[in-house]
C-alpha positions in Angstrom: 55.5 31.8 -6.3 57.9 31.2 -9.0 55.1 32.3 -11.8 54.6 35.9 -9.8 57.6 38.0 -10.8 56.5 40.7 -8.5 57.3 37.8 -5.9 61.0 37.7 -6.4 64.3 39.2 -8.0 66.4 37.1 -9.7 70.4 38.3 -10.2 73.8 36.7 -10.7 75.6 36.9 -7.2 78.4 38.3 -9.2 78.6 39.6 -12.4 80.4 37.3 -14.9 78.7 35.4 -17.3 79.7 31.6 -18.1 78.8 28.3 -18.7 81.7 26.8 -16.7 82.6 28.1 -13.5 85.9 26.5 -13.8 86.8 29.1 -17.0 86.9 32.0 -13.8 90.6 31.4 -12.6 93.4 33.5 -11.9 93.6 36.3 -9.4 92.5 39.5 -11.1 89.2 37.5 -11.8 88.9 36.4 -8.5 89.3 39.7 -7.1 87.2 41.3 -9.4 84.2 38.7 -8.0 84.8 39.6 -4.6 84.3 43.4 -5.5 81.7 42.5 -7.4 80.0 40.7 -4.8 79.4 44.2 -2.8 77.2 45.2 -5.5 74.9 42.3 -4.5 75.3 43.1 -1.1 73.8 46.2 -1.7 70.7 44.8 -3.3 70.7 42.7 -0.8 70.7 45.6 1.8 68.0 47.7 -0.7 65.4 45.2 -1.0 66.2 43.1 2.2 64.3 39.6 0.5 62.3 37.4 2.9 64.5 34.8 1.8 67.7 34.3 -0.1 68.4 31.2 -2.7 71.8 30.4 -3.7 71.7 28.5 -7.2 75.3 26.6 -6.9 75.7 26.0 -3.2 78.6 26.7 -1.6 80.4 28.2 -4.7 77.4 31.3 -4.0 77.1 31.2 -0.4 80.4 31.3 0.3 80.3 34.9 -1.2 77.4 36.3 1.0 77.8 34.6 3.8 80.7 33.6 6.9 79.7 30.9 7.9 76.9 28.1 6.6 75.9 24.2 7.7 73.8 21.8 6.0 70.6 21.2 7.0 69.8 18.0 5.7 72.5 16.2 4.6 75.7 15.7 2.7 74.0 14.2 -0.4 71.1 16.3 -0.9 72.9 20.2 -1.0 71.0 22.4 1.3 73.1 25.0 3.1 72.3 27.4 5.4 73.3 30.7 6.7 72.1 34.1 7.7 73.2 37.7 6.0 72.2 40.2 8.2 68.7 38.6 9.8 67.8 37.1 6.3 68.0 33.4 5.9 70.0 32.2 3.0 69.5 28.7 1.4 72.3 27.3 -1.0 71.1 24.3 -3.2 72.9 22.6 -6.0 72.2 24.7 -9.4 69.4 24.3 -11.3 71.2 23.3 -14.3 72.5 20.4 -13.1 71.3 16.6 -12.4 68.4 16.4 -9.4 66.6 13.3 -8.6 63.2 13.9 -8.6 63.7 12.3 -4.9 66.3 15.9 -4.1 63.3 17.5 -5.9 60.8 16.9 -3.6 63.3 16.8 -0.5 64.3 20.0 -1.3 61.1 21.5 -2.2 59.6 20.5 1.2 62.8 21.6 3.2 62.7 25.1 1.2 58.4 25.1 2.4 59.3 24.3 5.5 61.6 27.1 6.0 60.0 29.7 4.6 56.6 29.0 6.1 58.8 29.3 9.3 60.8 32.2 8.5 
């Protein structure tokens, strides 16, 4: 799927570019990523995705979605939550350590999901 770009958007839930999360502090910033959040909204609402993947877990699906649960456990990250009727998936980000072990448990419960969904 991943080598079909006609097969998915890829896009910054908000628009700040950083390496560290942890640099985005204060309130003006935060306020500015909540209002910056609508604009994925939007997309979100414009090109209504089979499927929605949260690179960073909670940090991203707690700005899309009210209310999440994991669905496999507290040591492998997979959240997830509904925006509108589209299931969202929240999973550690990609740039940091996996296991090959949350690689493939992750993989399978994403396959699973969508192959239900």
């Amino acid at each position: 799927m991943l080598d079909n770009e006609s097969q998915f958007v890829f896009t910054n839930a908000t628009f700040f570019s950083t390496h560290d999360e942890n640099d985005l502090v204060g309130k003006e910033i935060k306020s500015a990523q909540l209002e910056s959040i609508q604009y994925t909204k939007k997309l979100i609402e414009k090109i209504h995705p089979k499927h929605i993947i949260c690179l960073g877990g909670k940090n991203c699906t707690d700005l899309i979605v009210e209310n999440t649960k994991p669905l496999l456990s507290d040591l492998v990250k997979l959240d997830y939550g509904v925006i509108g009727d589209i299931p969202v998936y929240g999973i550690n980000h990609t740039s940091s350590f996996w296991s090959s072990e949350e690689m493939e448990l992750v993989g399978k419960a994403l396959g699973l999901a969508f192959s239900i969904d």
